[in-house]
C-alpha positions as a Python dict, from the first residue, in 0.01 Angstrom:
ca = {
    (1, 'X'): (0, 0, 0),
    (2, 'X'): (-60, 256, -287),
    (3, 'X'): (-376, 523, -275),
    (4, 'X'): (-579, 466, -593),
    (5, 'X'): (-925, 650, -727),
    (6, 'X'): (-1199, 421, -843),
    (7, 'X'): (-1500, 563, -1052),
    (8, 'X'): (-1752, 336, -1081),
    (9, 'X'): (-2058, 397, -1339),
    (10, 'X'): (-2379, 189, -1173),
    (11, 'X'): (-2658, 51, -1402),
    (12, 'X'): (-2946, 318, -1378),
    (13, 'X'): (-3150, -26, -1307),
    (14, 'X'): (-3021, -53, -943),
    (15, 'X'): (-3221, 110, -694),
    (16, 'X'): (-3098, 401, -574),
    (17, 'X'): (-3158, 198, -242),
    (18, 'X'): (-2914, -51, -359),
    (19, 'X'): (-2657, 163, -464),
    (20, 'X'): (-2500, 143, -110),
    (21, 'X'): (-2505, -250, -114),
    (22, 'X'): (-2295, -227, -459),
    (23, 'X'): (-2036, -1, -303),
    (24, 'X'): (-2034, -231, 28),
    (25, 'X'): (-1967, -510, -159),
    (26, 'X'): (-1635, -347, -364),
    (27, 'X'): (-1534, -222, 38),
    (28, 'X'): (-1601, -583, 146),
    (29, 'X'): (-1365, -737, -135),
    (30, 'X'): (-1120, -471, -52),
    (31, 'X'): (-1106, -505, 326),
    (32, 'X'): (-1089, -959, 246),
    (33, 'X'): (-726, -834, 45),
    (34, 'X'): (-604, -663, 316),
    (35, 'X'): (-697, -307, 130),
    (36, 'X'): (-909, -22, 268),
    (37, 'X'): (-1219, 203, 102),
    (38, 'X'): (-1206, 579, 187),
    (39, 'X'): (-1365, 842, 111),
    (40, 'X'): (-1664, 716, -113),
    (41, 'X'): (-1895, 1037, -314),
    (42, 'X'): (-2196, 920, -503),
    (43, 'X'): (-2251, 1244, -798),
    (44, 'X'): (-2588, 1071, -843),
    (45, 'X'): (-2759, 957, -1171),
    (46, 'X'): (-2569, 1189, -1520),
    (47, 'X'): (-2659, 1128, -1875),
    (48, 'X'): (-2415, 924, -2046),
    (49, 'X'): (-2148, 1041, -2359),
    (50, 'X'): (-2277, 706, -2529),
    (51, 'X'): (-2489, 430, -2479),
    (52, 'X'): (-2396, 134, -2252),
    (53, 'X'): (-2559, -154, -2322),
    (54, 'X'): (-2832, 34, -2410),
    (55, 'X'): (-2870, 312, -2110),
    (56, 'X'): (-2846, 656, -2140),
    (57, 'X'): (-2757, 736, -1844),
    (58, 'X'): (-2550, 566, -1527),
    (59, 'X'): (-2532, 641, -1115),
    (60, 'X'): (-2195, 743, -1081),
    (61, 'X'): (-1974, 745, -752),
    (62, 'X'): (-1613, 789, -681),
    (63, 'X'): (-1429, 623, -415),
    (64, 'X'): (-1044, 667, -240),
    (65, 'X'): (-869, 333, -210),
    (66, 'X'): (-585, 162, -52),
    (67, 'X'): (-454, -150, -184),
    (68, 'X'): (-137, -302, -251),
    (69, 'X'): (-74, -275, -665),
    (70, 'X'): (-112, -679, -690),
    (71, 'X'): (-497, -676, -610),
    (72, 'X'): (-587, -408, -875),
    (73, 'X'): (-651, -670, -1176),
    (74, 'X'): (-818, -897, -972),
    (75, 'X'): (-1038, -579, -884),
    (76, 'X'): (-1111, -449, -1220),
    (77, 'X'): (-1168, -849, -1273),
    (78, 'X'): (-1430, -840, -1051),
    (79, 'X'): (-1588, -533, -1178),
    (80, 'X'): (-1601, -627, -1546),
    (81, 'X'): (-1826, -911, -1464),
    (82, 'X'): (-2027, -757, -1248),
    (83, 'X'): (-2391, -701, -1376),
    (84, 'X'): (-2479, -376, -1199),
    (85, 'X'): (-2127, -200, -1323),
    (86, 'X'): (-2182, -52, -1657),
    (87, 'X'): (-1794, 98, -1681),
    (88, 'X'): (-1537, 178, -1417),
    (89, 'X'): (-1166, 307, -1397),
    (90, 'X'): (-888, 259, -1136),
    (91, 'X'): (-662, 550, -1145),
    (92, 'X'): (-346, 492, -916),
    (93, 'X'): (-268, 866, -753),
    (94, 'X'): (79, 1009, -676),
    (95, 'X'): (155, 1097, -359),
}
């Protein structure tokens, strides 16, 4: 098992009541692979560098994960065709 970061950028569409539900459902996918979510910290709604799909701005949240290395593309998989998920990154961290 190998500690990894995930940032994910939410579509400013989602309810901010919803937001939760998104993240559960990335913890829920996890915990099905054997993995586990940490540490999860939601910075809230920032204005995007660029448009994305034409939004100016994105809910973004950081979350500590632990997952073996196999399950990381079918994660970012996942993600890309998720509607709700504007952009994310999986950073692996050392330690």
């Amino acid at each position: 098992m190998r500690n990894y970061e995930l940032l994910l950028i939410i579509s400013p569409e989602v309810a901010e009541e919803d937001i939760p539900g998104t993240i559960d459902k990335v913890g829920s996918y996890l915990t099905a692979k054997g993995g586990t979510i940490g540490e999860t910290t939601r910075w809230g709604k920032k204005k995007l560098a660029y448009p994305i799909d034409r939004h100016k701005e994105g809910n973004y949240v950081l979350a500590r994960l632990e997952m073996e290395p196999d399950h990381v593309a079918e994660l970012e998989a996942n993600l890309r065709i998720s509607e709700k998920v504007l952009r994310h990154l999986v950073v692996r961290l050392d330690a």
